[in-house]
C-alpha positions as CSV (number, residue, x, y, z in Angstrom):
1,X,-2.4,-14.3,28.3
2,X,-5.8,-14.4,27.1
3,X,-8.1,-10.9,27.5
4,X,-11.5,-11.7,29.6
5,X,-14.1,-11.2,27.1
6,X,-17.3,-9.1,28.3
7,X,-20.5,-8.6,26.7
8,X,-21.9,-5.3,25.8
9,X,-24.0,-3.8,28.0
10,X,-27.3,-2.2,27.5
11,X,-27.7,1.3,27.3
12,X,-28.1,2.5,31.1
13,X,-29.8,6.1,32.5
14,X,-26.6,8.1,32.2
15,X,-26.1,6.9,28.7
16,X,-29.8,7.7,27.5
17,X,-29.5,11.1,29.5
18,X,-26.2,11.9,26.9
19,X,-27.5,10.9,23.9
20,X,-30.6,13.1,24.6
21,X,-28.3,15.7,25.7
22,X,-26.3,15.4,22.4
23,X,-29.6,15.4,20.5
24,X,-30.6,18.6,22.0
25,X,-27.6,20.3,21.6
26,X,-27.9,19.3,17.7
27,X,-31.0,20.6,17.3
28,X,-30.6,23.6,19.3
29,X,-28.0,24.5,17.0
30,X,-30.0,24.0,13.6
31,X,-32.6,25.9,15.2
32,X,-30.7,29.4,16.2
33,X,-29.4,28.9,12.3
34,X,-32.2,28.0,10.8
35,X,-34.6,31.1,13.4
36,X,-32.6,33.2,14.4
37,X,-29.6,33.7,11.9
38,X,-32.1,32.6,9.2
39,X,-29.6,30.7,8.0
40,X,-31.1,29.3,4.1
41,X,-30.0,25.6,3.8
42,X,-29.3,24.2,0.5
43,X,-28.8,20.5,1.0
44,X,-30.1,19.9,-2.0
45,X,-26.6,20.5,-3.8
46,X,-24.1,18.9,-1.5
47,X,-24.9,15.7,-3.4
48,X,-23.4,16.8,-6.9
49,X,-20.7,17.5,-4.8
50,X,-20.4,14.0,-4.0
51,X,-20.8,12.4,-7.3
52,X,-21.4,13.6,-10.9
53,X,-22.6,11.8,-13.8
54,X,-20.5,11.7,-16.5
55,X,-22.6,13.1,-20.0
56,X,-19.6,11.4,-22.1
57,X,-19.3,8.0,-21.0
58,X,-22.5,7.6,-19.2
59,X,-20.7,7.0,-15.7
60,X,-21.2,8.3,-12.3
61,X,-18.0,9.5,-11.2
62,X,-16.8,11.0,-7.9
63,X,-16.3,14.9,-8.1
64,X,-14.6,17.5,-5.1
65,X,-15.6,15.8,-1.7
66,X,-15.6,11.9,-3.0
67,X,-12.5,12.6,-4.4
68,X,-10.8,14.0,-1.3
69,X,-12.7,11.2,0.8
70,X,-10.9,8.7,-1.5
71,X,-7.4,10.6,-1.4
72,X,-7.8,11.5,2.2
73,X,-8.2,7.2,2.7
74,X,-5.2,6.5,0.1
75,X,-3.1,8.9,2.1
76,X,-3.7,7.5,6.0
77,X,-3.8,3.6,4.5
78,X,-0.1,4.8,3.1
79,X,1.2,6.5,6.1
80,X,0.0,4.1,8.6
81,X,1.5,1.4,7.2
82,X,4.9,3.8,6.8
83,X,4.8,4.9,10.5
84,X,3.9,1.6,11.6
85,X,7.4,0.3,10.3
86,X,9.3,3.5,11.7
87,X,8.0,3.0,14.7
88,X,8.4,-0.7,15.1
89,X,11.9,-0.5,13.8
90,X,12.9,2.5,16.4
91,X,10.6,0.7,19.1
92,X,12.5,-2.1,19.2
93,X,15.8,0.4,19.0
94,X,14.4,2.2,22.2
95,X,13.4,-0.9,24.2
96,X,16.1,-3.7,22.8
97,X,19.3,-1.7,21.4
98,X,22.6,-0.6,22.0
99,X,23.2,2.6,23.9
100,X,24.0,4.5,20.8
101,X,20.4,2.7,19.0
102,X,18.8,3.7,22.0
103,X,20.3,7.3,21.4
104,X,18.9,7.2,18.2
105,X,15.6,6.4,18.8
106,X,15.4,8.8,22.3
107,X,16.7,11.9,19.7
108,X,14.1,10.8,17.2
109,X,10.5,10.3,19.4
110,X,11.8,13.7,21.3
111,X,12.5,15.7,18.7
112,X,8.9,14.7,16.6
113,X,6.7,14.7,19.5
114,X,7.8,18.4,20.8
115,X,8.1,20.2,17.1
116,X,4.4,21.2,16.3
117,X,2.8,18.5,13.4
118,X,1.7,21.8,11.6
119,X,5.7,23.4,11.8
120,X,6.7,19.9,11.3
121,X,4.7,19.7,8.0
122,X,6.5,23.1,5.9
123,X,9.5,22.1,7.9
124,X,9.5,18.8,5.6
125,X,7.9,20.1,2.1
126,X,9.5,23.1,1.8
127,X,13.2,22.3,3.1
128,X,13.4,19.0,2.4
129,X,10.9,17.2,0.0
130,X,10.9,20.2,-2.2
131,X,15.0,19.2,-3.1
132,X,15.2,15.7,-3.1
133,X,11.8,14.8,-5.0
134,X,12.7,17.7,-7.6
135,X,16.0,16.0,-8.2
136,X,14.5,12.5,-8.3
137,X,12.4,14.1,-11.4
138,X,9.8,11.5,-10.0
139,X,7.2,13.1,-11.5
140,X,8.5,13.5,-14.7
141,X,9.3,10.0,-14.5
142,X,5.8,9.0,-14.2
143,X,4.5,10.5,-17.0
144,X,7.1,9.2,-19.6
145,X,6.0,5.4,-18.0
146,X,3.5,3.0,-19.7
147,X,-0.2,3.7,-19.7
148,X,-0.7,1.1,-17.3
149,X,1.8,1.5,-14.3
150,X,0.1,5.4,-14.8
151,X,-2.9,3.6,-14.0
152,X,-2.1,2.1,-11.3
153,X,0.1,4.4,-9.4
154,X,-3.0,6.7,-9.5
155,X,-5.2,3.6,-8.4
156,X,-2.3,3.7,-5.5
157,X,-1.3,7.1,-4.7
158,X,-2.1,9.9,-7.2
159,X,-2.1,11.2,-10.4
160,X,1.6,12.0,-11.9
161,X,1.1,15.7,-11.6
162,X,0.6,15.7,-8.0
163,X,2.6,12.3,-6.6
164,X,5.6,14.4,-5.2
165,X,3.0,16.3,-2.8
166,X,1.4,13.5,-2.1
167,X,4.7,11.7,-1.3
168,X,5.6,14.5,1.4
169,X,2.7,14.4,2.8
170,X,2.4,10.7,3.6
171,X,6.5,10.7,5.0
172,X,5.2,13.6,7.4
173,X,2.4,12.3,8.4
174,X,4.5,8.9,8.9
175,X,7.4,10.5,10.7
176,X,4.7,12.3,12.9
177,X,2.8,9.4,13.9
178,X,5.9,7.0,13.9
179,X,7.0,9.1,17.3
180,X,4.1,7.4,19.3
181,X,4.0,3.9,17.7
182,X,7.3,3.9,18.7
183,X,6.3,4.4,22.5
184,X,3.5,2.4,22.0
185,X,6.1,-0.7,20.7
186,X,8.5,0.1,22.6
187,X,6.5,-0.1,25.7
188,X,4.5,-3.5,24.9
189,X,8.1,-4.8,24.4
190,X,8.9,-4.0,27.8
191,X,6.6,-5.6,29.2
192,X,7.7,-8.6,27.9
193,X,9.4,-11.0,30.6
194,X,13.0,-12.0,29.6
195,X,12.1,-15.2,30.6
196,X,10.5,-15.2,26.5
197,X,13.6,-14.4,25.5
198,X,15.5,-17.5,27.3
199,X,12.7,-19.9,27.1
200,X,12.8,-19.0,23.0
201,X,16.7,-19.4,23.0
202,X,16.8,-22.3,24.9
203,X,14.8,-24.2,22.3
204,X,17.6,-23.5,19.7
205,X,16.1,-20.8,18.1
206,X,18.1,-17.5,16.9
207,X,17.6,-14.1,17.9
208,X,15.8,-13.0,15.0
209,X,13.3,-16.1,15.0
210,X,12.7,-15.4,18.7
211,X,11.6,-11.7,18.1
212,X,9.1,-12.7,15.0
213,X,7.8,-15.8,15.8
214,X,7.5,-15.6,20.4
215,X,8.1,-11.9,21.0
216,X,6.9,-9.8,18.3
217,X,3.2,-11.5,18.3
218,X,3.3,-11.2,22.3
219,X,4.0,-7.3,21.7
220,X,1.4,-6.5,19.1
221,X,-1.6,-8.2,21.3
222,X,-0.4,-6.2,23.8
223,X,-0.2,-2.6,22.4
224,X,-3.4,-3.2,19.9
225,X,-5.8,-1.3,21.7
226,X,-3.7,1.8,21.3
227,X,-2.3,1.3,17.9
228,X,-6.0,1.1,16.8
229,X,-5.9,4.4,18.9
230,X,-3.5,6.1,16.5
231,X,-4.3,4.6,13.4
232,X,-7.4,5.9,13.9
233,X,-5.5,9.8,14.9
234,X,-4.0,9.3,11.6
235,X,-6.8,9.8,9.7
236,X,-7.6,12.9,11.9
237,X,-4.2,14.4,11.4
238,X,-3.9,14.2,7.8
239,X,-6.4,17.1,7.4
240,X,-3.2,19.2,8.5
241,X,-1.5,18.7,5.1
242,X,-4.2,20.5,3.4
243,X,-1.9,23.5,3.7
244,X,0.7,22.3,1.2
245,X,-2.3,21.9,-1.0
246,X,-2.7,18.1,-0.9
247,X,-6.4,17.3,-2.3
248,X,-7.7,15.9,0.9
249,X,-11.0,16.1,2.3
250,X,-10.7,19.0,4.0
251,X,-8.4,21.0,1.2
252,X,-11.7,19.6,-1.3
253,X,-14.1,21.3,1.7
254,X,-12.1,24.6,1.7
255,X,-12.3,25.0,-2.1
256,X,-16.0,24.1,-2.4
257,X,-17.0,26.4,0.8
258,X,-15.2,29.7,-1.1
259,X,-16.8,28.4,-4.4
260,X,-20.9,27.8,-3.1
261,X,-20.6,29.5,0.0
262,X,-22.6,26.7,1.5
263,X,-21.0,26.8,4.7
264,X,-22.2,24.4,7.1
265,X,-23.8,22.1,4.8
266,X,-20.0,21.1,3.0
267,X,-18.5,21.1,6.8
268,X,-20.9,18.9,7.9
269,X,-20.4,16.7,5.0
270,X,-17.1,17.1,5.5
271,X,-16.9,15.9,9.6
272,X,-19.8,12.5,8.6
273,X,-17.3,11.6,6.1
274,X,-14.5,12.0,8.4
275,X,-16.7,9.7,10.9
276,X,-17.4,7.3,8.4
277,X,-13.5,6.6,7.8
278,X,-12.6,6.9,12.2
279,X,-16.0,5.4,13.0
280,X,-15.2,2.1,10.8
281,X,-11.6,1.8,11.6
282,X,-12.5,2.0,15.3
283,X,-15.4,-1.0,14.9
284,X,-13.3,-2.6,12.8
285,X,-10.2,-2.8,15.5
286,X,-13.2,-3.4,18.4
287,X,-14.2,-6.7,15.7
288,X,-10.7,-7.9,15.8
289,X,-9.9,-6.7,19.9
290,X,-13.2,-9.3,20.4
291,X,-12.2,-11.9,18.3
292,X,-8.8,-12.2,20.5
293,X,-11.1,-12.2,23.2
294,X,-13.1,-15.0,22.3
295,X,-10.5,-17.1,20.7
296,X,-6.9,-16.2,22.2
C-alpha cells in the first residue's frame, strides 16, 4: 500500500490570520510585563546558564539548563526505545496471543493508562525501584568499575551517583508510554489481512519469519504517524520525573528560578528548548513519513 504523497501548501488567509494572532498575543504579553507589571528583564544572564567556560582547562562546558537539555534527551532516547519494546511485545500479546497473553496484555494497558503518570511515578521509585536497585548495589558497582566503562555509562546514562534515579525514571516513563504503543501496535496489527499470514506460510516460511520479515514491516508503516506522535509525548512527559529529583530540564529550571529569580526568562528558555527537542523529532518523523511517500 503506498501513502499518496502531497505537496505542501502555501500559507493561505486563515493561516496568516493565526500566526498574526499568535504574534500578538506574544507581544501583548511582554508588553503588560514589561508596562504594566514593570517586569525588569535580565536576558543577559540566561546564557551562562547555558554554558560556562571552564577557567581550568580552557573549555566551554555545559552548566544547569544544557545539562538538563542533555539529560532530559538521554532519558526519552532511553525510554522510547524501552517502551517501544514493551509495547511491541504486549501489542502483539493483545492482537496475536492466547487468551491468557491477551489477559495479560488487557490487565497491563488498563491498569497503566487509568493510574495517573504522576501517582504512577512515586508508585514505582518509592515502592519498588527504591528495593530492588538498593539491593542490586548498582551504584556502588559503578564506581568500583574501570575509568572507562565510568565514562561511558555517563556518556550513556548518568553519572554513578545518580544512575539508580535515572534508572526509575526511564522504566516509568517506559511502562507509561509502553500502554499506548501497545494500542498503537496492536491496532496496526489488526489491520493486517490474514491473507499475509497465509500467503507468507504458504511460501514455506515459519511463523516467526512471517511476523519480521511480511507482517511486522506492514505494521510499523502503518502505525508511524502515531508512534512519531508519542515519541514525541515522551519527551513531554519526562518533565514529570522531576519530582523524584531527576536532573532534567525542568528539575535544572526549578533550581535556577529559586536561585536568580529570573522567572520567565529560565521558563522561556526552558519551553524553546523543550521545542527544539519535540519540534525536531516531529520534522524529523514528517522527513521519513515523506520519504515512504515518495518511494514506497
Amino acid at each position: 500500500m503506498n501513502f499518496p504523497y502531497h505537496r505542501q501548501k502555501r500559507l493561505g488567509v486563515v493561516d496568516i490570520a493565526a500566526l498574526m494572532l499568535v504574534v500578538g498575543a506574544v507581544g501583548l504579553f511582554f508588553h503588560r510585563l514589561t508596562v504594566v507589571i514593570q517586569y525588569k528583564w535580565e536576558w543577559e544572564a540566561i546564557p551562562s546558564y547555558l554554558f560556562r567556560f571552564d577557567l581550568q582547562t580552557g573549555e566551554l562546558r555545559p552548566n544547569m539548563l544544557m545539562q538538563g537539555f542533555i539529560t532530559t534527551l538521554k532519558l526519552s532516547v532511553w525510554s522510547m526505545v524501552t517502551a517501544f519494546g514493551i509495547g511491541s511485545l504486549c501489542g502483539v500479546m493483545r492482537a496475536r496471543g492466547a487468551r491468557l497473553y491477551r489477559f495479560i496484555g488487557w490487565l497491563y494497558v488498563n491498569t497503566v493508562r487509568n493510574i495517573p503518570s504522576l501517582v504512577l511515578v512515586f508508585i514505582f521509585y518509592y515502592f519498588i525501584s527504591s528495593q530492588f536497585f538498593d539491593t542490586l548495589d548498582l551504584d556502588a558497582r559503578l564506581r568500583g568499575s574501570s575509568a572507562p566503562l565510568r565514562a561511558i555509562m555517563e556518556f550513556l546514562f548518568t553519572s554513578e551517583d545518580r544512575i539508580n534515579v535515572f534508572f526509575s525514571a526511564v522504566i516509568t516513563l517506559a511502562l507509561y508510554e509502553g500502554a499506548y504503543v501497545t494500542e498503537i501496535i496492536r491496532g496496526g496489527l489488526s489491520g493486517i489481512p490474514q491473507g499475509q499470514w497465509d500467503a507468507a506460510y504458504s511460501l514455506g516460511l515459519s511463523p516467526v519469519q512471517t511476523f519480521f520479515s511480511v507482517i511486522f514491516p506492514q505494521t510499523l508503516r502503518r502505525v508511524f504517524s502515531p508512534l512519531g506522535g508519542q515519541f514525541i509525548s515522551t519527551i513531554k512527559d519526562s518533565a514529570i520525573v522531576s519530582v523524584i529529583s531527576v536532573q532534567e530540564l525542568t528539575f535544572q529550571g526549578m533550581e535556577l528560578m529559586s536561585a536568580t529569580y529570573l522567572t520567565f526568562e529560565v521558563w522561556i528558555t526552558v519551553t524553546l528548548l523543550y521545542f527544539v527537542l519535540t519540534f525536531s523529532l516531529s520534522r524529523f518523523m514528517a522527513f521519513l513519513e515523506e520519504r515512504y511517500a515518495r518511494y514506497g
